[in-house]
Backbone as numpy.savetxt, mean C-alpha at the origin, in Angstrom:
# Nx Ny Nz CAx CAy CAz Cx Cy Cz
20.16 -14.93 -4.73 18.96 -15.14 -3.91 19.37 -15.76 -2.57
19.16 -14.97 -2.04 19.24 -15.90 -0.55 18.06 -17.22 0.07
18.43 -17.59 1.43 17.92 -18.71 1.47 16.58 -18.57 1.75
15.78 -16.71 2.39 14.73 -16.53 2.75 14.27 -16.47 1.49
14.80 -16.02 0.78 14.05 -15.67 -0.38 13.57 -16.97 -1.70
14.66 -17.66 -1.38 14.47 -19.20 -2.01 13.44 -20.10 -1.53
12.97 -19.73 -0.15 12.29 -21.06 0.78 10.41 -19.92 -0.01
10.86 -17.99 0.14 9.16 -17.81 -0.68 9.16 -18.28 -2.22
10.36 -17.99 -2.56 9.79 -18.63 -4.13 9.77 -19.87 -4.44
9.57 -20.73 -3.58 9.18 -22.19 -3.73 7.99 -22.37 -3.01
8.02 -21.48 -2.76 6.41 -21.86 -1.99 6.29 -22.59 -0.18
7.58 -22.86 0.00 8.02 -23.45 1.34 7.35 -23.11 2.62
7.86 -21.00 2.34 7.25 -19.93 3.52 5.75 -20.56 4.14
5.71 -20.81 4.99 4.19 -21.11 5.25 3.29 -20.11 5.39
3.96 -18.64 5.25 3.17 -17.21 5.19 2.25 -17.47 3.70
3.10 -17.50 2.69 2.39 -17.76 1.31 1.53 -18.97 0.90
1.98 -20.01 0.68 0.79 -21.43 1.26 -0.50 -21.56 1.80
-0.19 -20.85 2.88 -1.62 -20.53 4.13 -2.80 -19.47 3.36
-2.12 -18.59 1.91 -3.17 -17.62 2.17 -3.89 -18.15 0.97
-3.38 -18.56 0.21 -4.84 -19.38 -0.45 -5.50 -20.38 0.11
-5.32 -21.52 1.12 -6.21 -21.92 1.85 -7.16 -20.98 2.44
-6.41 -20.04 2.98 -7.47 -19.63 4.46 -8.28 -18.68 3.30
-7.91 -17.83 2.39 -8.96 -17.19 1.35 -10.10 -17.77 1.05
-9.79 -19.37 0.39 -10.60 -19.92 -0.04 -11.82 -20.92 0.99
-11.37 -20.79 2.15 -11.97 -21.31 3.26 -12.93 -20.39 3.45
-12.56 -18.94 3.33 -13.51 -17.84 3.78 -14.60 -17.43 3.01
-14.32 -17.50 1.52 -14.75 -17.03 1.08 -16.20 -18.29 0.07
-17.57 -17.50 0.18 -18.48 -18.83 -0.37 -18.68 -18.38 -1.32
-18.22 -17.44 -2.57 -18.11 -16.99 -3.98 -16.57 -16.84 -4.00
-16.39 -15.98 -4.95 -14.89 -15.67 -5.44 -14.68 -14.51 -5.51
-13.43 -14.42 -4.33 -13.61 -12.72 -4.24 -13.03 -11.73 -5.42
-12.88 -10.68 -5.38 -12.92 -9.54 -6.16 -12.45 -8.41 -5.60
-10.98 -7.81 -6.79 -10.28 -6.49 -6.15 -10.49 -6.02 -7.08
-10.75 -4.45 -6.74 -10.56 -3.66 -8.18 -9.34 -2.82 -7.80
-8.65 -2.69 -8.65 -6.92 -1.97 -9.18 -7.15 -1.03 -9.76
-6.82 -0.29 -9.07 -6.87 1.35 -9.64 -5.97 2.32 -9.62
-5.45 2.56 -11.21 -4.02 2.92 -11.39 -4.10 4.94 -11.97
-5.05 4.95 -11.55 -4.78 6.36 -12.06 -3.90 7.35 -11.26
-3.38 8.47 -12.89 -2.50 9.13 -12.29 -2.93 10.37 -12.82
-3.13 11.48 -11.59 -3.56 12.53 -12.51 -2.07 13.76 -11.89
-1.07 13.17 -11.21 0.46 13.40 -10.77 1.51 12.57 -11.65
2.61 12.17 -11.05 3.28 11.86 -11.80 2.97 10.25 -11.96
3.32 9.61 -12.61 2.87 8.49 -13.60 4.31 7.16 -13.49
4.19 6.84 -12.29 5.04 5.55 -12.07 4.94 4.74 -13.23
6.46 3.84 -13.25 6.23 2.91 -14.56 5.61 1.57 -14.82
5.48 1.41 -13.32 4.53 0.42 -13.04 3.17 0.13 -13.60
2.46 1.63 -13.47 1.30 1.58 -13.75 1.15 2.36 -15.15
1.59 2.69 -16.19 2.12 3.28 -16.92 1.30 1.94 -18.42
0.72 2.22 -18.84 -0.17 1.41 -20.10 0.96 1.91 -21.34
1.08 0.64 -22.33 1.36 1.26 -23.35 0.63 0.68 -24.78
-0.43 1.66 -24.98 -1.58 1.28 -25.68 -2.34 1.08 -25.08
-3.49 -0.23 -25.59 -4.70 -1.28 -24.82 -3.98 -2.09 -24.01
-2.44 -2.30 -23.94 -1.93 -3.63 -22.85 -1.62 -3.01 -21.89
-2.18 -3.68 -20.55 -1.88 -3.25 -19.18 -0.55 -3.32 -19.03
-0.79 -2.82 -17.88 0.74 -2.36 -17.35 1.27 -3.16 -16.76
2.58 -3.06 -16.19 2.83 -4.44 -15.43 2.53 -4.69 -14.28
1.94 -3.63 -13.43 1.93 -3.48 -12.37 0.24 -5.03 -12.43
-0.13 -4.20 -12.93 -1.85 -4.66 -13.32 -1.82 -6.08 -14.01
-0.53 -6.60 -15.02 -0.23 -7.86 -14.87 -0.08 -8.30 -14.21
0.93 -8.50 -12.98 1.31 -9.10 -12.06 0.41 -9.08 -11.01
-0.92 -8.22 -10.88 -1.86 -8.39 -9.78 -2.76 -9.38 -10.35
-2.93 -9.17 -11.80 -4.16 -10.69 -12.41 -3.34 -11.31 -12.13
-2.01 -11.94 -12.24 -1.34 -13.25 -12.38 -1.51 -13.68 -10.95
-1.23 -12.62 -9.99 -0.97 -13.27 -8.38 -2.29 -13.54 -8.05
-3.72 -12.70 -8.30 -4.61 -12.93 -8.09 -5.31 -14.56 -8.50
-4.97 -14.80 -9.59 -5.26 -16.53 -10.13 -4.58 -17.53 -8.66
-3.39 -17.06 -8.65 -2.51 -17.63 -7.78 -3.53 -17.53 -6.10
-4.25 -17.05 -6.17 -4.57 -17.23 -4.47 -6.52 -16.60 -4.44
-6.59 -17.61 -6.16 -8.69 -17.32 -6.17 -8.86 -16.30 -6.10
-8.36 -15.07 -6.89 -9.07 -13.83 -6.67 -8.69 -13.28 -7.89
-10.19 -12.95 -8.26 -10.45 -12.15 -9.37 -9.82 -10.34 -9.47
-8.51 -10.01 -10.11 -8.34 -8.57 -10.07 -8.83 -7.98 -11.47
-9.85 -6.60 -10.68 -10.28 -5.88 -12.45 -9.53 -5.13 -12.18
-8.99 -4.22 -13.42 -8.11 -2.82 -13.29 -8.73 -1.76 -14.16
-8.44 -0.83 -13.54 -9.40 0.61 -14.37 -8.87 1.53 -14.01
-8.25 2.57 -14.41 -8.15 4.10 -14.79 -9.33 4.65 -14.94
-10.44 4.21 -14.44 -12.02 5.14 -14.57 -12.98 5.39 -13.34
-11.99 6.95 -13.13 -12.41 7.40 -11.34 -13.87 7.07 -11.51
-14.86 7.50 -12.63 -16.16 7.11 -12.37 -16.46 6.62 -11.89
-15.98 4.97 -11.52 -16.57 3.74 -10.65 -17.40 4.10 -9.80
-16.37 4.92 -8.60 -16.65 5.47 -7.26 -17.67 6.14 -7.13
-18.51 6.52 -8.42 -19.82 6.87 -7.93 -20.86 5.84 -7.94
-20.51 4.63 -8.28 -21.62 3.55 -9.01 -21.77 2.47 -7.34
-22.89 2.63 -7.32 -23.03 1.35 -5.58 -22.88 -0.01 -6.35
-22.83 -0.21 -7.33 -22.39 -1.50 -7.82 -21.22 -2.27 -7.39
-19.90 -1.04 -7.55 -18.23 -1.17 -6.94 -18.49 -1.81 -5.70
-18.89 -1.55 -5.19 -19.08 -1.65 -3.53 -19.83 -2.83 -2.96
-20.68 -3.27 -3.95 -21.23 -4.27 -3.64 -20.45 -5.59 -4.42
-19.73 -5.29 -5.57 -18.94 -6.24 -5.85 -17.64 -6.35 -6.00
-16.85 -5.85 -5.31 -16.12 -5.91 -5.00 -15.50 -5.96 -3.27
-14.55 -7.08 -2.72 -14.08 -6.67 -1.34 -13.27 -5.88 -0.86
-12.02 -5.36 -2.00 -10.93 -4.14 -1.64 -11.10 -3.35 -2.70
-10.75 -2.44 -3.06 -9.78 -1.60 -3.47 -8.55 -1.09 -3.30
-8.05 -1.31 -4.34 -6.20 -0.76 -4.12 -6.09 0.26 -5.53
-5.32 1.19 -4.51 -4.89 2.72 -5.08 -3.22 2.74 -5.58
-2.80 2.43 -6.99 -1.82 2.94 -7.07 -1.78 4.16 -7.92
-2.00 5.62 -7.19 -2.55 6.95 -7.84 -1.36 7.64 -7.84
-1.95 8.93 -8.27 -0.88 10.27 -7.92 -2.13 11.27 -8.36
-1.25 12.75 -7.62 -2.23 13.46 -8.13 -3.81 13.81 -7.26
-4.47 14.63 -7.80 -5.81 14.72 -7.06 -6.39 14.03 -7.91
-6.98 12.94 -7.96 -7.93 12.25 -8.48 -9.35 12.99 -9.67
-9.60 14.06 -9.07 -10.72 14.34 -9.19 -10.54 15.56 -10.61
-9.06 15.60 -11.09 -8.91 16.43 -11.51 -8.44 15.99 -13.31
-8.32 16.57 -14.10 -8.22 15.80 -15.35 -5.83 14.88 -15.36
-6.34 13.92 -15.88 -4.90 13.73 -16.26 -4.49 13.93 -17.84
-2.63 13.54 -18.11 -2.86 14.01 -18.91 -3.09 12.56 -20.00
-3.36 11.40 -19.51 -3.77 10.26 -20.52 -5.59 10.17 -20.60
-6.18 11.18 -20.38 -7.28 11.50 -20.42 -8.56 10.57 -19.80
-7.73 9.67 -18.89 -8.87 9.18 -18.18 -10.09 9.90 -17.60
-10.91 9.23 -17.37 -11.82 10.09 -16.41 -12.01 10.25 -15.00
-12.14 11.36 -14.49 -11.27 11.40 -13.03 -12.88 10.96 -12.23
-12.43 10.72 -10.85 -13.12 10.48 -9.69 -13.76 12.07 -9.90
-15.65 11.63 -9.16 -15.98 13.08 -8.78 -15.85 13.65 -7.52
-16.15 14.25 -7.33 -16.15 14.77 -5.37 -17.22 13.84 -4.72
-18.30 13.83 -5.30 -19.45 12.61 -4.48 -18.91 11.22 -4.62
-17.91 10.95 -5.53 -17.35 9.88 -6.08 -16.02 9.30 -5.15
-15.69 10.72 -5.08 -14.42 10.66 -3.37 -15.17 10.17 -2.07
-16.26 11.20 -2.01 -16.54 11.24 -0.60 -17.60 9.39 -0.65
-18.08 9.30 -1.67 -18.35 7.59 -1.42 -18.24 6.88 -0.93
-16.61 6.52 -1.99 -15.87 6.01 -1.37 -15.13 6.03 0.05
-14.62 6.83 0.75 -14.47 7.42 1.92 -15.91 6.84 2.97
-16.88 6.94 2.39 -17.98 6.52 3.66 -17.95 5.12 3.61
-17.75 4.44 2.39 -18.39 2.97 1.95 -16.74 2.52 2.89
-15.58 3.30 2.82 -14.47 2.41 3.22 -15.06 2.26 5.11
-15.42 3.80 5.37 -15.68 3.97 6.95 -16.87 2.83 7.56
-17.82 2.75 6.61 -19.31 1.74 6.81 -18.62 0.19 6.71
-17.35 0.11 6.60 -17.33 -1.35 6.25 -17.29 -2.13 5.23
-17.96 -1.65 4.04 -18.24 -2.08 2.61 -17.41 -2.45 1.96
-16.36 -2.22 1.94 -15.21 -2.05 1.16 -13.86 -1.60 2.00
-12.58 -3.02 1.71 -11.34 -2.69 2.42 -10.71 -1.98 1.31
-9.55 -1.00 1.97 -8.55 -0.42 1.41 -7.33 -0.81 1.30
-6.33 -0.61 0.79 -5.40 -1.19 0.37 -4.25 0.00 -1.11
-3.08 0.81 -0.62 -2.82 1.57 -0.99 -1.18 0.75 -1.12
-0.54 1.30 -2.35 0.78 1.36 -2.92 1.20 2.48 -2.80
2.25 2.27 -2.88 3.27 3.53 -3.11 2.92 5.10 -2.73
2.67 5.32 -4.49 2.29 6.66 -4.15 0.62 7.06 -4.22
0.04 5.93 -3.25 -1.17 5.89 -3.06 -0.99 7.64 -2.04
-0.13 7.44 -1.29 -0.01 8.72 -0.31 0.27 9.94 -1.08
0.23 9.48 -2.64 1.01 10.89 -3.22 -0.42 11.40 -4.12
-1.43 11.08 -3.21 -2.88 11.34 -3.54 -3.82 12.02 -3.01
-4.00 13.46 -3.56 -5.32 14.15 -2.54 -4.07 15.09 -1.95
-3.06 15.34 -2.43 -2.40 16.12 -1.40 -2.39 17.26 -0.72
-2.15 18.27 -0.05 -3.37 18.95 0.87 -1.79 20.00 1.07
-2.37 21.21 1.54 -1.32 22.46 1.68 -0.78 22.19 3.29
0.30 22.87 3.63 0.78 22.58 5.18 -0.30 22.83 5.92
-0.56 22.10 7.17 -1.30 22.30 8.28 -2.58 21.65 7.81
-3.26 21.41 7.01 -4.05 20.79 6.25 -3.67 19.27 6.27
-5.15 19.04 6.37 -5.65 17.19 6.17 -6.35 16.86 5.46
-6.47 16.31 3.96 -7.94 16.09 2.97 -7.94 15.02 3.73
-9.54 14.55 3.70 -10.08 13.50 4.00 -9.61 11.79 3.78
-8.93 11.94 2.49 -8.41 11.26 2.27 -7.11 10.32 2.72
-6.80 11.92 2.98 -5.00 11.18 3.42 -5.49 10.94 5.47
-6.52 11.27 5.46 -6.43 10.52 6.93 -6.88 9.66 7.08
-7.77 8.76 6.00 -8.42 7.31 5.57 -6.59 6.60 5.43
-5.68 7.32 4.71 -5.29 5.97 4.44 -3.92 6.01 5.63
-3.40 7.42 6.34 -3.01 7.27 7.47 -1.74 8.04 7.20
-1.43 8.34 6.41 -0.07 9.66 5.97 0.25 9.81 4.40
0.57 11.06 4.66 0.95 11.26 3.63 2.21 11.91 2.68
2.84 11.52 1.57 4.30 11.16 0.91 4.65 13.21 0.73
5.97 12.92 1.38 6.66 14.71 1.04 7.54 14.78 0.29
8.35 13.22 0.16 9.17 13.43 -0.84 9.97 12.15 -0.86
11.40 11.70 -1.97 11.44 10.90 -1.61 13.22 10.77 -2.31
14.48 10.23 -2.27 15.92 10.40 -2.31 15.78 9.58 -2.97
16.95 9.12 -3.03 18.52 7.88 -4.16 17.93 6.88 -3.94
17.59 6.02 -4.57 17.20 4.19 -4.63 18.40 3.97 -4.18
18.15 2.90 -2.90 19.36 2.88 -2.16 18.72 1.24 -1.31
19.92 0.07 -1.40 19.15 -0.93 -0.54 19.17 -0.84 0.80
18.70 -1.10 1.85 18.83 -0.52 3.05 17.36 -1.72 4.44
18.01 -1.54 5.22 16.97 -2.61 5.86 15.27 -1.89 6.14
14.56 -3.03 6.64 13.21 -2.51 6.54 13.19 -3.55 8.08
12.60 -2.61 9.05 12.23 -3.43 9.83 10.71 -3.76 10.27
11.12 -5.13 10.67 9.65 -5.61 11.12 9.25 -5.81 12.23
8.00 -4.60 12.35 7.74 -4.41 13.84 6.45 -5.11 14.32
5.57 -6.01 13.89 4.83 -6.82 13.45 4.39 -7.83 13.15
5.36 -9.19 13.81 5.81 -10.35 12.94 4.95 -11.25 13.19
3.57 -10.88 13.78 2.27 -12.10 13.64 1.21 -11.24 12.41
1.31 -10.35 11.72 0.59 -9.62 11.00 0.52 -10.75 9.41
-0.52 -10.72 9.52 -0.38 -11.80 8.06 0.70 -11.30 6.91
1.42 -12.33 6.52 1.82 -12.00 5.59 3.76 -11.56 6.07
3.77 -11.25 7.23 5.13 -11.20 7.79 5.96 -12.22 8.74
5.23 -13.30 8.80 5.36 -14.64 9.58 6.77 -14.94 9.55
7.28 -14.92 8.32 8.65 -15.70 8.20 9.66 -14.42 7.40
9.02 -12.84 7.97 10.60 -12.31 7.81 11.57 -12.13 8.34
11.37 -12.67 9.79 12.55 -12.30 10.61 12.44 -10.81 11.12
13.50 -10.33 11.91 13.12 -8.64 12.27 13.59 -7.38 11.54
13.73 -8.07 10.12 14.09 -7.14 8.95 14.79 -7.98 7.56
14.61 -6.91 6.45 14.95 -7.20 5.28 15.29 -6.70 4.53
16.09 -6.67 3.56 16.81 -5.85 2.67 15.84 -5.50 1.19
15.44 -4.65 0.16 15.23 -4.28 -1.31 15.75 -3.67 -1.44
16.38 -3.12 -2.77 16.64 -2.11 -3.50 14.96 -1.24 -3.82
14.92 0.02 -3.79 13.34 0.59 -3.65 13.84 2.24 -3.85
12.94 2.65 -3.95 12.72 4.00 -4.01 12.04 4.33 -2.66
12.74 5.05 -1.30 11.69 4.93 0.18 11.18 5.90 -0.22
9.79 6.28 0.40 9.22 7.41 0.38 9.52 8.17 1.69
9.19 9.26 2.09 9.04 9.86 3.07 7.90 10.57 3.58
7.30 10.41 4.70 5.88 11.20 4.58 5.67 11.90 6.26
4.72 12.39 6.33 4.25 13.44 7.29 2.45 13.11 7.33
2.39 13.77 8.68 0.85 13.52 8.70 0.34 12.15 8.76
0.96 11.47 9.91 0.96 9.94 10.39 -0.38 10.04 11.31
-1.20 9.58 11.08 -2.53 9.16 12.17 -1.89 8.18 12.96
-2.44 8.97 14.46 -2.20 8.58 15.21 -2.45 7.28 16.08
-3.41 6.57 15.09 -3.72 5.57 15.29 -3.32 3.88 14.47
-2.15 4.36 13.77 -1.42 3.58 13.28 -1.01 2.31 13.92
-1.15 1.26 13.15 -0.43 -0.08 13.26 0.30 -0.15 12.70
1.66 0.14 13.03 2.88 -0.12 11.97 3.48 -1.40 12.19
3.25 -1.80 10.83 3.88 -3.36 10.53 5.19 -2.97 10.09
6.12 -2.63 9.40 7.19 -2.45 8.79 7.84 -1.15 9.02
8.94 -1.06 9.17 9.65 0.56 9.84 11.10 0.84 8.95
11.16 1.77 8.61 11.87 2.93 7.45 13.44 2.65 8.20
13.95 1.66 8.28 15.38 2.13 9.24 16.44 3.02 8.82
15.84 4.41 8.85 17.07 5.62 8.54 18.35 5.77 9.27
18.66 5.07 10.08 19.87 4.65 10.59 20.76 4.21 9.29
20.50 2.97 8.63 20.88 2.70 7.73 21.13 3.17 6.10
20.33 4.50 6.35 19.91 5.31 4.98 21.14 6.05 4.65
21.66 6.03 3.13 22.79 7.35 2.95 22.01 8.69 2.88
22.81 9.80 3.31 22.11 10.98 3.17 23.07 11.76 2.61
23.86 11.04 1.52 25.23 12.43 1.04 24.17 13.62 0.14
23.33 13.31 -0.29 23.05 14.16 -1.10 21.96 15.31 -0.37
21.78 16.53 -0.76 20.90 17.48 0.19 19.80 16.84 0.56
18.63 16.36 -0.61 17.33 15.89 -0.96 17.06 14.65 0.14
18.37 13.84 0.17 18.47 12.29 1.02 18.72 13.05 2.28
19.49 14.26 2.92 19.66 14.39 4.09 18.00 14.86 4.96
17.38 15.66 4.13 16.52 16.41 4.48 15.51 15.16 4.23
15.98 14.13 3.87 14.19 13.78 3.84 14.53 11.97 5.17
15.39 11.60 5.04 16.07 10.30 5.60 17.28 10.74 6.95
17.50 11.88 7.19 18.34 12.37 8.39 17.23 12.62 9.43
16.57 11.28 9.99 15.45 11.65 11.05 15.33 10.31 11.30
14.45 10.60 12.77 14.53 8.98 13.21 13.39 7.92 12.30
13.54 6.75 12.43 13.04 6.02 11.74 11.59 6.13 11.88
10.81 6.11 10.59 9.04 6.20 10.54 8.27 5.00 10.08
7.59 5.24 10.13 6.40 4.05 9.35 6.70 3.75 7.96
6.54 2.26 7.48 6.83 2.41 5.79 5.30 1.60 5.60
5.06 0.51 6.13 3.73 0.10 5.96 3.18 -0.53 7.07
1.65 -0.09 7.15 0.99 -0.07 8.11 -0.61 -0.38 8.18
-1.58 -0.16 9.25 -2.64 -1.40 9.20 -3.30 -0.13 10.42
-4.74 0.20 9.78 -5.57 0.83 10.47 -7.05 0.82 10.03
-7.77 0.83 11.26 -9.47 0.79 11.22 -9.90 2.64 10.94
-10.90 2.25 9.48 -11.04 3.97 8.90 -12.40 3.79 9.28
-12.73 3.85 10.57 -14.42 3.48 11.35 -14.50 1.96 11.72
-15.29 1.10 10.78 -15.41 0.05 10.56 -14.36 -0.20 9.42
-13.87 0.19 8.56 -13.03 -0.38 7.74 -11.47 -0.59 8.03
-11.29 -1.81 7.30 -9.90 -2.07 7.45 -8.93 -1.42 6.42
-7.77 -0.81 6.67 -7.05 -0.08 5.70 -5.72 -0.52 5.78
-4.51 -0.79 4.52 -3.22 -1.30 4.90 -2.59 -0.33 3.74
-1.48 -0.27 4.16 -0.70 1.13 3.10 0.70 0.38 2.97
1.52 -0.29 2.25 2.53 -0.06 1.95 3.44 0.66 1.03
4.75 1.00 1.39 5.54 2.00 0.78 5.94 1.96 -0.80
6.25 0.14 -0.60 6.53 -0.43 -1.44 6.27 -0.64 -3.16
7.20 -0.91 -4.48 6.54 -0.75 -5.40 6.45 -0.02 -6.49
7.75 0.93 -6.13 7.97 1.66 -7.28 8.66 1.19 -8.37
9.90 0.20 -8.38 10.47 -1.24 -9.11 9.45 -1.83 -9.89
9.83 -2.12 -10.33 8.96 -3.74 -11.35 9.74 -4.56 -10.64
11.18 -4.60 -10.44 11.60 -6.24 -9.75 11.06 -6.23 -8.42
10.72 -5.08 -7.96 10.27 -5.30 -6.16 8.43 -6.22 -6.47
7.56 -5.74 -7.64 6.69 -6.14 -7.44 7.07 -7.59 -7.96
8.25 -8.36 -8.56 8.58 -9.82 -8.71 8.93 -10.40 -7.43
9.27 -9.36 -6.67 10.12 -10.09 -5.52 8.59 -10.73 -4.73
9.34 -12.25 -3.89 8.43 -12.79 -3.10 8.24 -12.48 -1.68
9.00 -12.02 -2.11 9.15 -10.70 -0.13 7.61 -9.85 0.08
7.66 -8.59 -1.46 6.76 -8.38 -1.33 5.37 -8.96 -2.01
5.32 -10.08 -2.71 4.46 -10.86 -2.51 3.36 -11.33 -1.36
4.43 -11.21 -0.41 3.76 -12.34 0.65 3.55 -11.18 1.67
3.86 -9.76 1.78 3.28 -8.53 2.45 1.77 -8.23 1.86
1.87 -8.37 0.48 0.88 -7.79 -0.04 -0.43 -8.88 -0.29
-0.19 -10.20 0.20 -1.01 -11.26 0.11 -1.63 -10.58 1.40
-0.75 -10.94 2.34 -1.19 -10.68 3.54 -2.04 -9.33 3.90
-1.91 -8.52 3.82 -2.53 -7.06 3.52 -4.29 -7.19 3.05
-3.94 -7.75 1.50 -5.60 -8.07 1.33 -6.46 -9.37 1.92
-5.29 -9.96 2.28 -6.36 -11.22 2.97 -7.11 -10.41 4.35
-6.09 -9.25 4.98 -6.55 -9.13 6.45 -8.12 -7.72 6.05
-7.53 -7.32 4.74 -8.47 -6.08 4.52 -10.19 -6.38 4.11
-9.52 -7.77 3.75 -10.90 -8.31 3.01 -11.37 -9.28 4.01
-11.16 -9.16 5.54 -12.04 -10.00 6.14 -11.89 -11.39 6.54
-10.54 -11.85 5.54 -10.17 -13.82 5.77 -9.53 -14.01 6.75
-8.52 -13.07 7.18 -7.44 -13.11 8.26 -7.89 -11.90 9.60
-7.74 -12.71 10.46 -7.69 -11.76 11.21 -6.25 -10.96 11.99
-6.05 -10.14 12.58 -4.52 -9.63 13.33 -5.28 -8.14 14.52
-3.98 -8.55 14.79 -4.22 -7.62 16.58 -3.73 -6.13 15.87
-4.27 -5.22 15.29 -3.63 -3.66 14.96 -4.17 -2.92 15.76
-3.37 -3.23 17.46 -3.66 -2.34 18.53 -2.75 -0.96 17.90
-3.20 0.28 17.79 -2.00 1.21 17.76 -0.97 0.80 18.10
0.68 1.26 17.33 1.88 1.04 18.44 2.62 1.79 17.47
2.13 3.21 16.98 2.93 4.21 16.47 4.08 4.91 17.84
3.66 5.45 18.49 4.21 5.66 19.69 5.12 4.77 20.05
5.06 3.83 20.16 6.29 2.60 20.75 7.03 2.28 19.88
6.95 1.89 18.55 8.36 1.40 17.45 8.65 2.55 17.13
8.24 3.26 16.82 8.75 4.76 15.94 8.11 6.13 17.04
8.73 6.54 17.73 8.42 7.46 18.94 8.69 8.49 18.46
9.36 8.68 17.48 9.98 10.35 17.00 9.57 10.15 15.55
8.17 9.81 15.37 7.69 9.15 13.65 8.18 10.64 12.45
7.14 11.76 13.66 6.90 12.99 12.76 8.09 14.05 12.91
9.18 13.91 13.62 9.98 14.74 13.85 11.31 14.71 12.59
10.91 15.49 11.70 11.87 15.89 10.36 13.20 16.26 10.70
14.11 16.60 9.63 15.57 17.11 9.66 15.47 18.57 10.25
16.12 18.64 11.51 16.76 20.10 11.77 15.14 20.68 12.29
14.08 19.39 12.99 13.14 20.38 13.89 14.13 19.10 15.47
């Protein structure tokens, strides 16, 4: 463990500290996320149930949630999204999906409907409800070339593929954004990166993919990490709503790590209204060649 990483897991970081004060300052009830792990694609192990006991992913969001006054429910039951209840009680939603939602999986949940999509989608645009996406939240709704579902332009791009778990730096382009206070202008995980396409152009990128640093011996790693560096997580207004996407999360030790702890504190504090931050666009300026792939 190094010394950054020693000063978050003691609680030292004043990034982590600050966000249960300022939560609990904001808030005159007790707020409320709902976790939503369905997979009707492939089935991370994170979110992955075995039996009636949650997953770990869905452990470690009740546990952190106690940790900073906030109530997390978790459900595999796209239904919600048709009920105005969700919306009224709850302040985020977070997507760790795959798959089209709307379509059957094979652990037989019940999927989101189309009025149940598009709902959600208005209730995120009206304000009602912040967003807040994992991983292969982008590996959701996925749409044929030249094509945009509605979806993937709510949450701001979307995943094409992804190489070798490989540790490699992450830079931070962002460093008053809640939750990134004390990383310095980069950081190391071991992770699975994703790679994606179809970046809205109105992106706040907090954190940047440094493919400089990426191996590409293998075909899959050249073609997807032999390009200039892109967005890994990022911070955008879907109308009135606030939306934050990180890459992060395919590990079980990445969701232990206090690194991303204190990204993902930060994320729902700013989505849900407690924190505020400046997400002027600045896709164009850190990452200028975001969408330009291998060999265009």
């Amino acid at each position: 463990m190094n010394r950054r990483e020693m000063l978050l897991a003691t609680g030292a970081a004043l990034g982590i500290s600050a966000f249960p004060l300022r939560w609990a300052a904001a808030q005159e009830k007790k707020a409320k996320i709902l976790y939503f792990t369905r997979s009707a694609g492939f089935e991370h192990s994170p979110v992955h149930r075995e039996g009636d006991a949650l997953s770990f992913s869905e452990q470690q969001m009740i546990e952190k949630g106690k940790k900073y006054d906030v109530e997390v429910v978790c459900t595999k039951d796209g239904s919600v999204f048709d009920n105005d209840e969700t919306y009224e009680q709850f302040g985020a939603v977070a997507f760790y999906t795959s798959g089209d939602l709307t379509k059957p999986d094979k652990q037989g949940t019940p999927p989101m409907s189309p009025e149940g999509k598009q709902k959600l989608l208005d209730k995120i645009a009206a304000g009602k409800i912040g967003f807040v996406g994992f991983h292969s939240a982008t590996d959701s709704f996925r749409t044929p070339p030249g094509q945009k579902d509605p979806y993937i332009a709510m949450i701001g791009g979307e995943f094409i593929g992804h190489g070798t778990q490989q540790k490699v730096p992450m830079l931070v382009t962002s460093p008053d954004f809640p939750g990134t206070e004390n990383l310095g202008d980069s950081f190391e995980l071991l992770e699975e990166w994703y790679a994606f396409d179809k970046f809205a152009d109105d992106l706040h990128v907090i954190l940047v993919q440094d493919t400089t640093k990426m191996k590409t011996e293998n075909p899959s790693d050249k073609r997807l990490y032999d390009r200039p560096p892109y967005p890994a997580t990022w911070a955008r207004m879907h109308g009135k709503g606030r939306v934050f996407y990180t890459s992060l999360g395919h590990r079980e030790d990445v969701w232990t790590s206090p690194i991303f702890e204190q990204i993902v504190a930060g994320g729902f504090s700013w989505v849900m209204g407690n924190a505020d931050a400046d997400i002027t666009p600045n896709i164009d300026r850190v990452t200028p060649k975001a969408d330009q792939l291998h060999n265009e």
